[in-house]
Structures are given as structure tokens and as C-alpha cells.
C-alpha angles and dihedrals in degrees: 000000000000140000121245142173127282104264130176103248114236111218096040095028084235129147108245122218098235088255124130135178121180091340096310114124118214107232103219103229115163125225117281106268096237094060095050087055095056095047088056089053100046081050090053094045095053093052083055086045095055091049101043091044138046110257117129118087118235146206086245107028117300153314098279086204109224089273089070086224120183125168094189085056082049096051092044090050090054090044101045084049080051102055094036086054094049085043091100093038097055097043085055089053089044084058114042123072114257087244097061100041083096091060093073116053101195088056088043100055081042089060088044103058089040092047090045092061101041093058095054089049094042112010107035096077099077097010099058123246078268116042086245089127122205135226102317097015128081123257088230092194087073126096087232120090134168096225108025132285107232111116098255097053087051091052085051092055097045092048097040094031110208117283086354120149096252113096099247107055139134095273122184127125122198106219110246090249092194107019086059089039091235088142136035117239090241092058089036080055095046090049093047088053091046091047087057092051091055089058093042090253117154107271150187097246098199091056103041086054091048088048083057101092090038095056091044085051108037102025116022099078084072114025085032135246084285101045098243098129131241113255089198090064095027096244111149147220113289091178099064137072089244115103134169102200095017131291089226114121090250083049097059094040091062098044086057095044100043096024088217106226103192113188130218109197117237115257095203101106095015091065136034112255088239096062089043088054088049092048090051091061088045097059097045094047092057084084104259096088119107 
């Protein structure tokens, strides 16, 4: 690069800036005035906005600004209208039995949209946005449940959890088949093969007749002699499509070898009576609730 004179450039009649680079002069054409205007003004707007609003850092907190400004006030203040607002509303769910709450449409709809919420903000992590569950949580818009899908029984296990450390919980272990050697791997592979024949799965015949007896002696007393499962231990359905941890022959292997034992917390202390109750109605009105 070198440094030359100003010059008139020939072809745009522009004053150059004495700049040159490979032979290419720069034309020295100013900013456009209204945009330097602007930019002064934008300069200008954001000095009134450091004094009018808080926005330096301080030894102790921050500058206040002379507006006095504060979006977590204001958020208090629009929380504080909101609940004051729900407050009827909620007293009236606090009141009324579960099983009635359909009967008034106005309170309904109010559950709903509190329910709604709730379970994005406590639910949807491991549930899914939609309900939908993954691998190792229960899709909660079927018509099969652990425990049971009335509305009451949802509201227990939202409010106890499953395994959880509050008294009432949801409480079943399946035994670790494999991990405690109570059974060998031949007879863990013979059941497996027993359990996808329950559910019409392609199978290996001559194993899954000789898993029967195991399963009559080891599992039945909790999924039953026909496999349909038992809602008061939370032992599922072995007969349906519908699987928490896979109903692939590697799945279920590893579900009688491991037992699984996946925990939902308890909500009760965590949450007010008033928004389990809410979520209660949520969940069973996803469509899933019997």
C-alpha cells in the first residue's frame, strides 16, 4: 500500500483519499448526512437512557436510573393481579370433588389452563410437551397406566410420585433377575422369548414353551397367569404393543435381568394442593385417562 496525494478522480469527479491498493484509488465519499444524524441521535438516546434507567453495574447492586425502573417489581406486580384474579377460581377447585370438576365447564376450562401450564413447567421434561413420553416415561395420552388412569389415582401418583421417598408412594420392585443371579441367562433368554410371544412377536417356539413355567413361577404373581398385568403393583401389560423401556428381545432382557425401577418425585410439597389437583384434571383430560 502507499500514500498519495489527494487527486480529483477522473472518471466520478471524487476526491480521492490519497489511498491506494494495487493501483485502486478510495474515493473519499462521507456518510450520508442523515445517517450521521441518526447515529448522533441514537448516541444521545442511549446517555438519557443510562440516566432514566438502571444500567451500570455497582460495587453494591446497580444504578436505579431516576425512573426508578424494575422489571422484576413489575413482574411481581402482574403476578401478584394474576393470582388475585385466579384466587375465586382456585378456592372453588380447592372445593369441589375431582369427579365433579366436569360438571362445570367454566372451572373446567380454569383447571385446564392451570394444569396445562404446570405440566410444561413441571411435567414436560421427562413426559414429553406433549405427553407423548420417551424410553423410560409414559406416554400419559394412551388408555394404558401403571397405576391406574381414573382421575383420582392420577392425582395419587402426582401427589406421592412412584418410589419416591413420601410414605405414600407408589411402591413395586421388580426383582434383578440377572444382576442378583436369581436366574440363570439360559432361563432370562427362555422367558424373554415367552414374554414376545404374549404380545404376538416373532418368537423362538421351543424357548418360549420351555419360559413358561418360569414365568408361571417367577412373574406371574405380579403381571398375572395371563400376562395382563396388575394396576395395584404397577406391573404392566405384557400382551399389548405398548412398552416403557422396548418391547424388542434385547429390551426385555434387559428389563428381567436389571428390573428397571424407573422413579417419578412426589409433587406433594413441591406444589400447592390446589395446582395438583389441576394437573390431575390435565392428565386425564389428554385422553388417556379412564
Amino acid at each position: 500500500m502507499s500514500v498519495q496525494k489527494r487527486e480529483i478522480d477522473e472518471v466520478t469527479g471524487v476526491e480521492t483519499t490519497g489511498h491506494e491498493w494495487d493501483g485502486i484509488k478510495e474515493l473519499n465519499k462521507p456518510l450520508p448526512r442523515w445517517w450521521l444524524l441518526t447515529f448522533y441521535v441514537t448516541i444521545l438516546w442511549s446517555i438519557g437512557y443510562w440516566v432514566v434507567y438502571p444500567a451500570w453495574p455497582t460495587m453494591n447492586g446497580y444504578t436505579k436510573g431516576l425512573f426508578g425502573y424494575s422489571q422484576r417489581t413489575v413482574l411481581t406486580e402482574e403476578l401478584a393481579a394474576a393470582r388475585t384474579a385466579q384466587a375465586p377460581f382456585r378456592a372453588k377447585l380447592a372445593a369441589v370433588p375431582l369427579d365433579m370438576i366436569k360438571d362445570d365447564p367454566e372451572l373446567l376450562r380454569f383447571a385446564m389452563a392451570e394444569g396445562g401450564a404446570a405440566f410444561q413447567a413441571n411435567c414436560a421434561a421427562c413426559h414429553g410437551r406433549g405427553a407423548q413420553g420417551f424410553i423410560g416415561y409414559p406416554n400419559l395420552n394412551d388408555d394404558e397406566w401403571l397405576w391406574g388412569g381414573t382421575i383420582a389415582e392420577i392425582q395419587q401418583t402426582i401427589s406421592f410420585g412412584v418410589r419416591s421417598d413420601e410414605k405414600d408412594t407408589r411402591a413395586s420392585q421388580m426383582p434383578r433377575f440377572g444382576l442378583d443371579k436369581l436366574l440363570p441367562d439360559a432361563q432370562i433368554n427362555e422367558v424373554a422369548e415367552y414374554v414376545l410371544s404374549l404380545s404376538k412377536q416373532e418368537t423362538d417356539k421351543a424357548a418360549a414353551d420351555r419360559g413358561t413355567k418360569t414365568f408361571a413361577d417367577q412373574c406371574a404373581s405380579c403381571h398375572g397367569d395371563n400376562g395382563k398385568g396388575k394396576q395395584e403393583q404397577g406391573a404392566p401389560d405384557l400382551t399389548d404393543s405398548i412398552w416403557l423401556y422396548g418391547g424388542s428381545k434385547s429390551a426385555i432382557v434387559e428389563s428381567i435381568k436389571t428390573g428397571r425401577g424407573g422413579m417419578m418425585p412426589a409433587w406433594a410439597g413441591r406444589l400447592d394442593s390446589v395446582t395438583i389437583k389441576s394437573l390431575a384434571v390435565y392428565v386425564h383430560g389428554l385422553g388417556g385417562g379412564k
